[in-house]
Z-matrix of the N, CA and C atoms (Angstrom, degrees):
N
C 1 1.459
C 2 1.524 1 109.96
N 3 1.227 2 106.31 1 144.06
C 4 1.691 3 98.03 2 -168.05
C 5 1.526 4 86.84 3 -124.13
N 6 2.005 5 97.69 4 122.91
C 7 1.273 6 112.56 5 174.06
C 8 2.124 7 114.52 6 -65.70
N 9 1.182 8 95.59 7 163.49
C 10 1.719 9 106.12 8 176.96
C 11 1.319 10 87.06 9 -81.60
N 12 1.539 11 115.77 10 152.23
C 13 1.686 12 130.96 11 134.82
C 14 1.451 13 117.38 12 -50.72
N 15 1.216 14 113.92 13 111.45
C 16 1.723 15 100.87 14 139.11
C 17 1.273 16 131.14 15 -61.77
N 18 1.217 17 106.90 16 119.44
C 19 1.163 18 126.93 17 136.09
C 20 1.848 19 117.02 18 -2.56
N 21 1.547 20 115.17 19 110.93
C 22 1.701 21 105.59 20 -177.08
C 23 1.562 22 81.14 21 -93.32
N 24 1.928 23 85.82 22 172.68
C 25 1.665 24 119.57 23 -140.47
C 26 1.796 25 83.43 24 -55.62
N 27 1.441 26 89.43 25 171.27
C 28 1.522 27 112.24 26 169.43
C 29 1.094 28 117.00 27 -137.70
N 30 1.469 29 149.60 28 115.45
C 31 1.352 30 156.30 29 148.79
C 32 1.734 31 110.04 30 -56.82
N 33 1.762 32 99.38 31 118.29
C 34 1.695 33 108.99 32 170.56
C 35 1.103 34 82.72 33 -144.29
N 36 2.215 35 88.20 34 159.88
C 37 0.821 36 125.30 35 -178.30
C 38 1.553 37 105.99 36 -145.85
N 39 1.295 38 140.59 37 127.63
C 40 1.233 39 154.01 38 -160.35
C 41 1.479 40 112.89 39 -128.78
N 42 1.608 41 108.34 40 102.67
C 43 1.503 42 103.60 41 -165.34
C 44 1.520 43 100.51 42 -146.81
N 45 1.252 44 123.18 43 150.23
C 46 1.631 45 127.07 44 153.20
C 47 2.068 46 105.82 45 -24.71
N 48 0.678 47 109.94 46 175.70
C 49 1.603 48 103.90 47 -166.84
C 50 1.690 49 104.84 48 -127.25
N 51 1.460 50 119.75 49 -2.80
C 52 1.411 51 130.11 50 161.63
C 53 1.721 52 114.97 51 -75.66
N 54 1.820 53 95.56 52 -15.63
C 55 1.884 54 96.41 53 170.31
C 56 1.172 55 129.39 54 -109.45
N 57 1.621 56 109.29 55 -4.70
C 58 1.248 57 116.98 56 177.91
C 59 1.342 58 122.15 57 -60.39
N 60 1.502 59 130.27 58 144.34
C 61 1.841 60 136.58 59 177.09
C 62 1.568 61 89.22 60 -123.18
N 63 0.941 62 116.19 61 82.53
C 64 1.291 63 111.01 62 169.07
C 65 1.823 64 105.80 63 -74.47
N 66 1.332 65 106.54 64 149.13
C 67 1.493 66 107.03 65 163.69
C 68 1.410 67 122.70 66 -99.18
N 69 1.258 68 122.17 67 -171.83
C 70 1.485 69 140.73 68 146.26
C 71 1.368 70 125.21 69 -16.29
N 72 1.666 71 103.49 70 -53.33
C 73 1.663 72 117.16 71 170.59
C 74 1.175 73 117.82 72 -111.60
N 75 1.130 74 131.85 73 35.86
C 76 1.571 75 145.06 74 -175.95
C 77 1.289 76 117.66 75 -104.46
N 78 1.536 77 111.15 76 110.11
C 79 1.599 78 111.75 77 176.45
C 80 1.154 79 94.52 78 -69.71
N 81 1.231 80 124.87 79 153.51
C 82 1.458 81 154.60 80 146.03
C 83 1.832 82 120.95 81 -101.25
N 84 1.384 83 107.29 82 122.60
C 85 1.099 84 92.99 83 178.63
C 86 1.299 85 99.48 84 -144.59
N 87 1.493 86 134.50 85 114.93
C 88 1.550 87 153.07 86 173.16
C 89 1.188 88 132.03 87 -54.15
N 90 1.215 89 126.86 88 127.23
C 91 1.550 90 120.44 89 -173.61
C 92 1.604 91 89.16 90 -154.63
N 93 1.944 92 91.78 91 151.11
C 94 1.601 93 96.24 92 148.68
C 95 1.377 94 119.35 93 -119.86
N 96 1.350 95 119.13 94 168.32
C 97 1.405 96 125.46 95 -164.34
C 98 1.558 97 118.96 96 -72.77
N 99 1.151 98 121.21 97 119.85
C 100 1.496 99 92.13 98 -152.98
C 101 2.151 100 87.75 99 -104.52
N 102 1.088 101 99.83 100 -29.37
C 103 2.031 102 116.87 101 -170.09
C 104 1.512 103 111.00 102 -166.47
N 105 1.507 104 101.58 103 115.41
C 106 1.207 105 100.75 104 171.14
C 107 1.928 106 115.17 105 -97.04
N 108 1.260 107 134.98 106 136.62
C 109 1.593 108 114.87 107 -158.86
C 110 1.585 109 90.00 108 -132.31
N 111 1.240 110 128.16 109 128.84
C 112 1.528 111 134.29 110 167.91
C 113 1.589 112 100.24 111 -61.94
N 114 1.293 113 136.18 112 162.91
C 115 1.231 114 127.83 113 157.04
C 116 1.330 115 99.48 114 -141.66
N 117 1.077 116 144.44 115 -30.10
C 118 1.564 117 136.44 116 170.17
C 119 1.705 118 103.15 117 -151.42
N 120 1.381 119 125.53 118 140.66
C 121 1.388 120 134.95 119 127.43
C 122 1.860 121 87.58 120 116.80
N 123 1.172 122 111.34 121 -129.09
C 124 1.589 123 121.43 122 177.77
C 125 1.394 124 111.53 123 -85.29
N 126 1.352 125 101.84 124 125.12
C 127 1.316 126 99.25 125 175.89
C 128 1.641 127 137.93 126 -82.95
N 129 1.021 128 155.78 127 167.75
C 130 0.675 129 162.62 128 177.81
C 131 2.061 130 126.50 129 -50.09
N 132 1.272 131 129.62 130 102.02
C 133 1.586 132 122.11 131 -176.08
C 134 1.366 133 97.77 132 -111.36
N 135 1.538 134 97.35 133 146.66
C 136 1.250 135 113.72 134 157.96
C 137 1.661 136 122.04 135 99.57
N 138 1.842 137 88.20 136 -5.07
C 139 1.695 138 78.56 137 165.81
C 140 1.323 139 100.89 138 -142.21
N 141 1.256 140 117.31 139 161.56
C 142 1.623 141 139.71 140 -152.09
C 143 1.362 142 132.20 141 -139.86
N 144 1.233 143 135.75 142 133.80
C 145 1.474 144 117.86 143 170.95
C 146 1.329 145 127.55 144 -25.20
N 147 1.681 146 137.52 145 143.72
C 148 1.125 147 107.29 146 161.70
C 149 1.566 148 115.08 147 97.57
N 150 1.342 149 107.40 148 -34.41
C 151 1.622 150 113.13 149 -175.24
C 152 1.426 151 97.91 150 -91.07
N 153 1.884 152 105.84 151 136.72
C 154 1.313 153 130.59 152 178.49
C 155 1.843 154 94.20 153 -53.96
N 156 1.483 155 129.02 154 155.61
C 157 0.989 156 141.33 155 -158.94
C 158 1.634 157 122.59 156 -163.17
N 159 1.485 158 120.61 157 99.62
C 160 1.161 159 111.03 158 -176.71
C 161 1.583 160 127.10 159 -107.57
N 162 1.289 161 105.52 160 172.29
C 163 1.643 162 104.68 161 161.27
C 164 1.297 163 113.10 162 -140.49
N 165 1.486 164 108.99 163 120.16
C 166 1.377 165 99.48 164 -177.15
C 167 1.756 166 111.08 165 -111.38
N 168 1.014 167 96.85 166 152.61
C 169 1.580 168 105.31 167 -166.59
C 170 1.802 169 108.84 168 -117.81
N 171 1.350 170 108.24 169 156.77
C 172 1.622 171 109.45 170 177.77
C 173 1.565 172 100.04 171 -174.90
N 174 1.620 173 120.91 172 143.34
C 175 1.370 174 124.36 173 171.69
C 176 1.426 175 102.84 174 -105.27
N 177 1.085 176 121.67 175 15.75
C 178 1.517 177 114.79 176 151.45
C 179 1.417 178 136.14 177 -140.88
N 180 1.371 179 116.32 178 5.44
C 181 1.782 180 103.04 179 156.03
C 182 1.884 181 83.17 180 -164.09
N 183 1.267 182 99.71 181 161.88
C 184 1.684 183 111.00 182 165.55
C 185 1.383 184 125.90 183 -92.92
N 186 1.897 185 88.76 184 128.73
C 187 1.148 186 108.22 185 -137.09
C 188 2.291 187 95.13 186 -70.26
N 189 1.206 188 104.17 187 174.39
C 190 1.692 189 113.02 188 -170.52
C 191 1.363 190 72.82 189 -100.77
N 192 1.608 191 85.06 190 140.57
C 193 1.474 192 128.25 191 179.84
C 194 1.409 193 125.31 192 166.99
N 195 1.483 194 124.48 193 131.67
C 196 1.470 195 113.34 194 -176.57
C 197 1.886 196 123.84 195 -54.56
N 198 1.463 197 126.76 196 -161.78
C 199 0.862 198 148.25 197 146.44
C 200 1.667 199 100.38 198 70.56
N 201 0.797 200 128.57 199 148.18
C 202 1.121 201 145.11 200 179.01
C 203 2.126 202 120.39 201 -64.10
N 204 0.981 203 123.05 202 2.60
C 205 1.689 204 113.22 203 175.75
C 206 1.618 205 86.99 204 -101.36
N 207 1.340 206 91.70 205 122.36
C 208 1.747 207 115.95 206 168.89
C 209 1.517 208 105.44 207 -160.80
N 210 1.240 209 121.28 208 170.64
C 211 1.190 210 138.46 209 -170.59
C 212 1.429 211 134.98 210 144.69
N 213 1.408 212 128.23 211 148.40
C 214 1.509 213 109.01 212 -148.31
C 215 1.991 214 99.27 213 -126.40
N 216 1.030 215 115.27 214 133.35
C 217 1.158 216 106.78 215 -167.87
C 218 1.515 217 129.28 216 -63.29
N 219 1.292 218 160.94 217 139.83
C 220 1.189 219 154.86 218 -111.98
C 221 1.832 220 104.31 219 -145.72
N 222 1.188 221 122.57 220 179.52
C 223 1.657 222 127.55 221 151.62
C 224 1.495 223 103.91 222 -99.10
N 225 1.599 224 95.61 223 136.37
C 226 1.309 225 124.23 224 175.69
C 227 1.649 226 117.06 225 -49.82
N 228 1.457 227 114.44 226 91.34
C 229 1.167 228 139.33 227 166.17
C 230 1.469 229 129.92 228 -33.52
N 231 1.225 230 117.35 229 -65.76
C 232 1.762 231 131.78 230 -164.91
C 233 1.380 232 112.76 231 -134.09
N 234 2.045 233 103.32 232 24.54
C 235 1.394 234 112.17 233 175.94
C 236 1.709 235 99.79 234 -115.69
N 237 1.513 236 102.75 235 133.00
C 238 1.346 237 115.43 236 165.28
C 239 1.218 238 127.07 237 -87.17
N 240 1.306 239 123.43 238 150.29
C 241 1.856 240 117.47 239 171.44
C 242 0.978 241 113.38 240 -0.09
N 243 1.384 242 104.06 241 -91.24
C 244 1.256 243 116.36 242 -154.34
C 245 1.542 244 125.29 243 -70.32
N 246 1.402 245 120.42 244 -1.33
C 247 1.125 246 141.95 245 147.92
C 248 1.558 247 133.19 246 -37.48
N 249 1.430 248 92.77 247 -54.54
C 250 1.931 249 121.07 248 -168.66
C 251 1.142 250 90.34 249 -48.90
N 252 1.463 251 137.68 250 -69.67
C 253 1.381 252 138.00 251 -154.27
C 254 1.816 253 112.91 252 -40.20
N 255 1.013 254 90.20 253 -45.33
C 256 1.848 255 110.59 254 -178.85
C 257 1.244 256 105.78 255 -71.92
N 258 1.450 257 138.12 256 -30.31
C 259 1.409 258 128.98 257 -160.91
C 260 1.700 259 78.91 258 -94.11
N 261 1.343 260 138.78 259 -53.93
C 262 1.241 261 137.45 260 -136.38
C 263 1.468 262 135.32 261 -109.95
N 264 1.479 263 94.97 262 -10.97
C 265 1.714 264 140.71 263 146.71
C 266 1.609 265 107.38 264 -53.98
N 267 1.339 266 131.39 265 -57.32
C 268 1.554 267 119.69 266 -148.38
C 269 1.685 268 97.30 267 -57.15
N 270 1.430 269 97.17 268 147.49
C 271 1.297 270 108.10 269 -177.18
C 272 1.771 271 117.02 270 -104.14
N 273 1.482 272 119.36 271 130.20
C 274 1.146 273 120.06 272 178.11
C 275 1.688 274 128.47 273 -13.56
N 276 1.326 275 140.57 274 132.12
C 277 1.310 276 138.60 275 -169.10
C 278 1.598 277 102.58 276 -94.50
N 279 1.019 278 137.15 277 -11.02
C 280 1.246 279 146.40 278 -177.80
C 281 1.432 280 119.74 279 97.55
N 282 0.997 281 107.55 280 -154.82
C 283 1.966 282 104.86 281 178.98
C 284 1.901 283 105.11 282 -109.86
N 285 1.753 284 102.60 283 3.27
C 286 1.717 285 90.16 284 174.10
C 287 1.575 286 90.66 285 -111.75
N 288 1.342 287 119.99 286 44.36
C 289 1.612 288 135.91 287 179.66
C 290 1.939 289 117.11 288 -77.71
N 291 1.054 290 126.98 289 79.70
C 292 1.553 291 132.50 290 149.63
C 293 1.486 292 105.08 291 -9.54
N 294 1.549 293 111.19 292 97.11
C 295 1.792 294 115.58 293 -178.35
C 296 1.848 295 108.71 294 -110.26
N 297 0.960 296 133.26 295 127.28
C 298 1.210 297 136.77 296 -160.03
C 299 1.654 298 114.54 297 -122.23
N 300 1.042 299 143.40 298 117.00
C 301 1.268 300 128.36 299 -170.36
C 302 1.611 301 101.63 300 -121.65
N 303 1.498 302 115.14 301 138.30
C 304 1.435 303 107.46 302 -172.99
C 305 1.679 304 95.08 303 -140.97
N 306 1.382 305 103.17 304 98.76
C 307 1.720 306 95.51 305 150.87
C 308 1.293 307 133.21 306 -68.88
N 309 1.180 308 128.11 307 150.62
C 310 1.464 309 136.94 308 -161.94
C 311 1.255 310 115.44 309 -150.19
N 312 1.618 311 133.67 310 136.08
C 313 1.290 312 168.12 311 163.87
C 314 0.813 313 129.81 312 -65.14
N 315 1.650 314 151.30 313 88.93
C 316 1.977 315 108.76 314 161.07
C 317 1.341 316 119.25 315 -103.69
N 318 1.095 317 105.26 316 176.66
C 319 2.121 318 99.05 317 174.42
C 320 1.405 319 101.93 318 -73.68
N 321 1.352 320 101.63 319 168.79
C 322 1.522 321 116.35 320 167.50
C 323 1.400 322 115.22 321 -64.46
N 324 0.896 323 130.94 322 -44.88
C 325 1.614 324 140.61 323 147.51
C 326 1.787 325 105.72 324 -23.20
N 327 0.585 326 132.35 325 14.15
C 328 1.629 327 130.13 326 -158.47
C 329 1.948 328 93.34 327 -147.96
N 330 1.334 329 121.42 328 -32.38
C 331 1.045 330 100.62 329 -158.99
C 332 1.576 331 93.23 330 -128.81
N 333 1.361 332 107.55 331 11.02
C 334 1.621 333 115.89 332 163.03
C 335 1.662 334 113.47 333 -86.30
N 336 1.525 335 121.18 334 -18.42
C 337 1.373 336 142.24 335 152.65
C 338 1.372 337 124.67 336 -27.38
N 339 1.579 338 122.35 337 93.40
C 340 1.689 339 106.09 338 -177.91
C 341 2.077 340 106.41 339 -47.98
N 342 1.336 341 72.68 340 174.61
C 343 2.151 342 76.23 341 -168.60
C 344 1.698 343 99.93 342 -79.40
N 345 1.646 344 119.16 343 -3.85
C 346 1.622 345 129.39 344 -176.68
C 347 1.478 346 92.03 345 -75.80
N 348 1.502 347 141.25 346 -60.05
C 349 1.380 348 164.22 347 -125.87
C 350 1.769 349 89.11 348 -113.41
N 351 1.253 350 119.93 349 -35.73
C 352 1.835 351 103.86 350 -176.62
C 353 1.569 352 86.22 351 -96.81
N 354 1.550 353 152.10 352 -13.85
C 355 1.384 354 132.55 353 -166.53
C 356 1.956 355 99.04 354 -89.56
N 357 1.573 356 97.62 355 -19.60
C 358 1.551 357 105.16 356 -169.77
C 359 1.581 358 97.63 357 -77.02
N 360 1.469 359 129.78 358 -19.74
C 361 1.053 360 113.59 359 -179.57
C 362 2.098 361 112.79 360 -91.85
N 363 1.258 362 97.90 361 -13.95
C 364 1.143 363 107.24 362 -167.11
C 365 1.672 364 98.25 363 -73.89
N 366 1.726 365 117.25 364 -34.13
C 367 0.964 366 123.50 365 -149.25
C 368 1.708 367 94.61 366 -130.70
N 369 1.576 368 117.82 367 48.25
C 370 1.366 369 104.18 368 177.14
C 371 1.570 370 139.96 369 -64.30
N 372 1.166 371 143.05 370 161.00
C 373 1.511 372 146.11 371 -139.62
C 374 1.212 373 81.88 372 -107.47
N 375 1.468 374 132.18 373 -65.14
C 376 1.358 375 135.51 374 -154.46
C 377 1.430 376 113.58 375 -98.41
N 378 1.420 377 115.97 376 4.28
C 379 1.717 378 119.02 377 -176.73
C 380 1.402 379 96.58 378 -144.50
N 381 1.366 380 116.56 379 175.03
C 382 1.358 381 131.47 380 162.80
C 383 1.980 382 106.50 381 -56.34
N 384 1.015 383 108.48 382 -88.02
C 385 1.453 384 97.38 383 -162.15
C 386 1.403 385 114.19 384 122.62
N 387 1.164 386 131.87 385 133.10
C 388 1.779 387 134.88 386 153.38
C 389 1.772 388 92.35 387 -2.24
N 390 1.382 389 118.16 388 -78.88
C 391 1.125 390 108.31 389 -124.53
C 392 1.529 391 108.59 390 -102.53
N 393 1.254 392 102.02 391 -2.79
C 394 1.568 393 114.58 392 168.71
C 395 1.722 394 109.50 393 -73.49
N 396 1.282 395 112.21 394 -53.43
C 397 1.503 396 137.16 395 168.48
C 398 1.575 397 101.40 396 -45.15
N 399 1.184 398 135.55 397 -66.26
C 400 1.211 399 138.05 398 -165.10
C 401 1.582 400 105.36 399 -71.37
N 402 1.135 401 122.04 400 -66.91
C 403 1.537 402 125.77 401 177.76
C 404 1.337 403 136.86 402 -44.93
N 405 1.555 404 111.09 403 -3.53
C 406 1.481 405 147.56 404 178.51
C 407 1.629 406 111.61 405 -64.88
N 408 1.970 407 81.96 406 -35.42
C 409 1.784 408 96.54 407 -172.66
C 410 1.289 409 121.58 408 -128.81
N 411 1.604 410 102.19 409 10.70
C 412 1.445 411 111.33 410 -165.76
C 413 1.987 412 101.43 411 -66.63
N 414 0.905 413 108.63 412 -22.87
C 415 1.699 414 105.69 413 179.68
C 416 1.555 415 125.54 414 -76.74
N 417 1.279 416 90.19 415 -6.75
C 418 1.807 417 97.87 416 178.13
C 419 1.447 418 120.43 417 -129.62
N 420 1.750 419 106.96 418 -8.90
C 421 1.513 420 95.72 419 -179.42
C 422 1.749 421 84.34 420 -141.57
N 423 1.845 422 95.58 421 130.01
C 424 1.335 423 109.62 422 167.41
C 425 1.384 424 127.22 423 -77.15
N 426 1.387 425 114.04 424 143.77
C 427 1.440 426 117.84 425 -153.46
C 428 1.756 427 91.44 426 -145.61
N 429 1.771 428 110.12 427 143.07
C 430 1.647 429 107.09 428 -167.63
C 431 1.966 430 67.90 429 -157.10
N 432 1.551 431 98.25 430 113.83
C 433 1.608 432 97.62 431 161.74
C 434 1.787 433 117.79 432 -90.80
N 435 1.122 434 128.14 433 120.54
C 436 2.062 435 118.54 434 168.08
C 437 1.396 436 99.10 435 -78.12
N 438 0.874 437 120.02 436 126.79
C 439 1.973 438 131.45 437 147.55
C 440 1.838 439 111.48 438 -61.04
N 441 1.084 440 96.95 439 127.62
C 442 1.503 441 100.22 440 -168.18
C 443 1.882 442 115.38 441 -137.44
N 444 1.142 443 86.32 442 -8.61
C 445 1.446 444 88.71 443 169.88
C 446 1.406 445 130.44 444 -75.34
N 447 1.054 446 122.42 445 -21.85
C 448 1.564 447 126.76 446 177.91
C 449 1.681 448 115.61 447 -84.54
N 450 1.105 449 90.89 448 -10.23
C 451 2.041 450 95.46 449 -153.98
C 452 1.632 451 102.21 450 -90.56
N 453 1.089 452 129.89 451 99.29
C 454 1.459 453 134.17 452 -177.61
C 455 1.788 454 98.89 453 -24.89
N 456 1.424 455 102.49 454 158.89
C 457 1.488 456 102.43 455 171.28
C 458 1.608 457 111.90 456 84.74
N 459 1.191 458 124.10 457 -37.17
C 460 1.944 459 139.47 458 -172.45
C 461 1.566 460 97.61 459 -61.80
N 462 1.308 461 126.59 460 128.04
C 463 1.131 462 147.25 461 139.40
C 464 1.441 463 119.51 462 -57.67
N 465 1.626 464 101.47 463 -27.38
C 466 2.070 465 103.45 464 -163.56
C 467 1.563 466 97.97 465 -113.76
N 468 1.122 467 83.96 466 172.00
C 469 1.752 468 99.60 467 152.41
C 470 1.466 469 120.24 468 -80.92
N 471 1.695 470 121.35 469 -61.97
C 472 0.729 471 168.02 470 -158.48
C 473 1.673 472 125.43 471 -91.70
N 474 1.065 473 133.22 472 163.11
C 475 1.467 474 147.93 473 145.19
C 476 1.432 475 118.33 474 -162.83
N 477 0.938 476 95.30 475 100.33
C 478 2.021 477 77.78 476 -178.98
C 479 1.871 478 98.52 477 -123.32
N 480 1.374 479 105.01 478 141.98
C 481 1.107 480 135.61 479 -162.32
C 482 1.884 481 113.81 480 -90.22
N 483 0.382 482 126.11 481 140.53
C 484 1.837 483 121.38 482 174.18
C 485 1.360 484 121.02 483 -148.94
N 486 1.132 485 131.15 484 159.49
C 487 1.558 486 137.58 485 -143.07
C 488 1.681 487 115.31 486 -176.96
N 489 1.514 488 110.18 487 126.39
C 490 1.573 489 91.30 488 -162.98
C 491 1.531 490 97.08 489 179.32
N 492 1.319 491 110.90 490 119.36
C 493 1.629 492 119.86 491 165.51
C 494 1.675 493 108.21 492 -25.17
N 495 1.186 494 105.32 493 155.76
C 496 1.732 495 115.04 494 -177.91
C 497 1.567 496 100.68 495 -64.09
N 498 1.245 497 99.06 496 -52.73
C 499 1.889 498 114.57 497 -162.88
C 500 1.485 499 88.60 498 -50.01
N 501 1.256 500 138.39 499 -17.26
C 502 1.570 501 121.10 500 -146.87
C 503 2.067 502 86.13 501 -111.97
N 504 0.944 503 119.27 502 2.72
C 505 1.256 504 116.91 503 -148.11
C 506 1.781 505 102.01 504 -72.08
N 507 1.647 506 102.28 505 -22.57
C 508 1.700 507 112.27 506 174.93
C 509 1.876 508 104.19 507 -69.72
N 510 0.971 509 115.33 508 -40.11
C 511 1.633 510 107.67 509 -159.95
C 512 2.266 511 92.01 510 -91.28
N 513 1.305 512 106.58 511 -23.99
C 514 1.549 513 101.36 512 154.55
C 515 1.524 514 116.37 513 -32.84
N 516 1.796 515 89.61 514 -78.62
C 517 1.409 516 100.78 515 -163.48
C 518 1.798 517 104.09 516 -50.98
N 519 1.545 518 116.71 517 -37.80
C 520 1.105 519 88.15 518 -168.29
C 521 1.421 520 127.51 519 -99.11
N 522 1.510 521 126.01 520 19.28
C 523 0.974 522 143.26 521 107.63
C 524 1.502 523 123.68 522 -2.32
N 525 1.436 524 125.75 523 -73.60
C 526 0.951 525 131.28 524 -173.98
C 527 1.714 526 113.16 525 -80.73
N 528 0.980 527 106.81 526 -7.83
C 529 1.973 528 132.10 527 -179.57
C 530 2.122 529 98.57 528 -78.50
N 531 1.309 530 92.13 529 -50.06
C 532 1.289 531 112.03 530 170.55
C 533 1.676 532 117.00 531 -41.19
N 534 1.466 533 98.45 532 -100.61
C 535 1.361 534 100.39 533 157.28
C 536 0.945 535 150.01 534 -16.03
N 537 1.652 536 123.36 535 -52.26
C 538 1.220 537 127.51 536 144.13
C 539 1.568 538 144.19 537 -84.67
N 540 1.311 539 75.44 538 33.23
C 541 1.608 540 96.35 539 177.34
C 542 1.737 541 101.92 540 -86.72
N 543 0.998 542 148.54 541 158.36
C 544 1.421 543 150.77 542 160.87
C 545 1.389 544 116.08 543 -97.71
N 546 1.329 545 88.19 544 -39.28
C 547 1.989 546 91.58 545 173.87
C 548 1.392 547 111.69 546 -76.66
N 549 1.404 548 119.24 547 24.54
C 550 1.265 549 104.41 548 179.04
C 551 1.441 550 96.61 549 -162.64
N 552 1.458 551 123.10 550 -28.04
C 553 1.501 552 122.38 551 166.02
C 554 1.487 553 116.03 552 -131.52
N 555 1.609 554 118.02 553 88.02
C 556 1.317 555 132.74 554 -153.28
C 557 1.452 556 96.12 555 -73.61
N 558 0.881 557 129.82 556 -22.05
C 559 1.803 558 126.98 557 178.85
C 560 1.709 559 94.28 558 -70.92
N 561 1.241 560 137.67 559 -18.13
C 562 1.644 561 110.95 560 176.68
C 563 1.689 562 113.82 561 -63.67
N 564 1.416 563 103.85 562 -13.55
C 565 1.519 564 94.80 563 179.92
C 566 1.561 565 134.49 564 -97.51
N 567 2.081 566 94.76 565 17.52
C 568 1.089 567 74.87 566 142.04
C 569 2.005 568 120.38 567 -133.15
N 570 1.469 569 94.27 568 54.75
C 571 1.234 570 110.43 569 174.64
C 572 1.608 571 116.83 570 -69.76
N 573 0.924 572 121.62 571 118.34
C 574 1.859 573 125.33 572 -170.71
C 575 1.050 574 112.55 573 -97.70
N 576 1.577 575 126.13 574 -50.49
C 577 1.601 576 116.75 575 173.55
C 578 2.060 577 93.45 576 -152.16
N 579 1.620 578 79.19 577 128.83
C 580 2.028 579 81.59 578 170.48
C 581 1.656 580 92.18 579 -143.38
N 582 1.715 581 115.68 580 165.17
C 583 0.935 582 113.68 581 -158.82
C 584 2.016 583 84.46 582 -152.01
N 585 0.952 584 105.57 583 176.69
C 586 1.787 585 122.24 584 -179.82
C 587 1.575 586 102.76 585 -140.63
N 588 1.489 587 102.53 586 123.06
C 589 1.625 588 107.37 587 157.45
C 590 1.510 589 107.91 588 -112.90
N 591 1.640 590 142.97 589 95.76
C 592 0.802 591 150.65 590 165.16
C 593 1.983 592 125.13 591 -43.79
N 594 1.203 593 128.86 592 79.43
C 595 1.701 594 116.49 593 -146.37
C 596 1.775 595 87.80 594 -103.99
N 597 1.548 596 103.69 595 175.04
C 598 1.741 597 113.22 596 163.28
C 599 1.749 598 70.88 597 -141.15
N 600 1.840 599 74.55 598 150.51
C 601 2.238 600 93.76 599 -163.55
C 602 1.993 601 58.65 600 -93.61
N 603 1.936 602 63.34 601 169.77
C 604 1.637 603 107.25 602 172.63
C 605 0.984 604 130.70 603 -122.19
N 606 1.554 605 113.66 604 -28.24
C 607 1.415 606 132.45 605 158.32
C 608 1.730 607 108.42 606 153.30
N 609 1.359 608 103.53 607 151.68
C 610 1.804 609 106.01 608 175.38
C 611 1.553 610 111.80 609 -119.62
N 612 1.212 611 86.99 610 153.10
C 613 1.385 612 127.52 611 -172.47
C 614 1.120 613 106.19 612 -119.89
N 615 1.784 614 122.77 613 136.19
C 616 1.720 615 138.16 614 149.10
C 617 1.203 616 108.98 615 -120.88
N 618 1.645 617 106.55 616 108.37
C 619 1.378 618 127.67 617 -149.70
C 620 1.553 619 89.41 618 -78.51
C-alpha cells in the first residue's frame, strides 16, 4: 500500500481582515461571518456576524495579524497507515463550500496524560473514540488542524478548520454530536472552552 505525503508544516493565522499583514507569500483566503456559537468555557469577543474574515496561510513563518487563533500545522500523530488515504484524499467542496473554524482547549489534566493513556482514549475498546467518529466523514468534509499550544501569545490548544458542501452540512453537525458525545468520545471531557465560527469564503488570494 503506498502511503500519501504529508503535507510540510503550515503557518495560519485567522483574523478579522482589517488586521491582517499579509506578505509576499501569504495565502489569503476570505470569508464572512456567518454565526459565531460558544460551546463550552469563555466565549468568544470581538467577532460578529457579517464581519469580513480571514485566514492567512504561509510555510515559512506566521503570518502578522491580530487576535489570537494561530497555529501551525504538525505530523499526523494518532493516525495509522492505513488511515492517511482518508485524511488526504477528501476532495475540495468548492467555493459555495460551508467553512467552520473551531478553537479548542483542554485542561491540564489532559496534557499531564502519557501519549499511551490520551491514544487509548482516541482509540477506545468499548466505544467509538476520536478517531472512529471522525473517519466516518473524513471523505466528504475537509479538515486542516493548527497546533497552538506552544506558540507564545495562543489562547488555544487547537484550531482546526473545516470545509464542506452545504448538502453535507447534516452529517457535519453530526460529526460534531459525535465528538462531543462522552459516551462515545471520552476525551470531550476534558474539553474546557471550544467555540464555532461558522464563515461563507469570498474568495482567495496569494499575495
Amino acid at each position: 500500500m503506498t502511503v500519501p505525503p504529508v503535507p510540510p508544516p503550515t503557518w495560519g493565522r485567522f483574523c478579522v481582515e482589517t488586521s491582517a499583514s499579509p506578505s509576499l507569500t501569504t495565502k489569503v483566503d476570505r470569508y464572512r461571518i456567518e454565526a459565531v456559537r460558544n460551546v463550552r468555557g469563555e466565549p468568544l469577543t470581538g467577532l460578529e456576524a457579517g464581519t469580513k474574515f480571514v485566514r492567512l496561510e504561509s510555510i515559512s513563518e506566521l503570518p502578522s495579524g491580530g487576535g489570537d487563533l494561530f497555529g501551525v500545522t504538525q505530523h499526523l500523530v494518532y493516525t495509522r497507515a492505513a488511515e492517511r488515504p482518508d485524511l488526504v484524499t477528501t476532495p475540495l467542496p468548492g467555493q459555495d463550500a460551508l467553512c467552520v473554524v473551531i478553537p479548542l482547549t483542554k485542561s491540564e489534566a489532559w496534557w499531564q496524560l502519557a501519549l499511551d493513556e490520551r491514544e487509548a482514549m482516541f482509540r477506545g475498546a468499548t466505544r467509538a473514540g476520536h478517531v472512529e467518529v471522525g473517519l466516518a466523514y473524513a471523505r466528504i468534509i475537509l479538515r486542516k488542524l493548527y497546533h497552538s499550544r506552544p506558540l507564545p501569545g495562543s489562547a488555544w490548544d487547537f484550531v482546526t478548520y473545516f470545509e464542506f458542501a452545504p448538502a453535507h452540512r447534516p452529517q457535519f453537525e453530526a460529526l460534531l454530536a459525535g465528538l462531543r458525545d462522552p459516551a462515545k468520545n471520552p476525551e470531550w471531557n476534558y474539553v474546557e472552552r471550544e467555540s464555532e465560527i461558522w464563515l461563507s469564503r469570498i474568495g482567495t488570494l496569494l499575495t
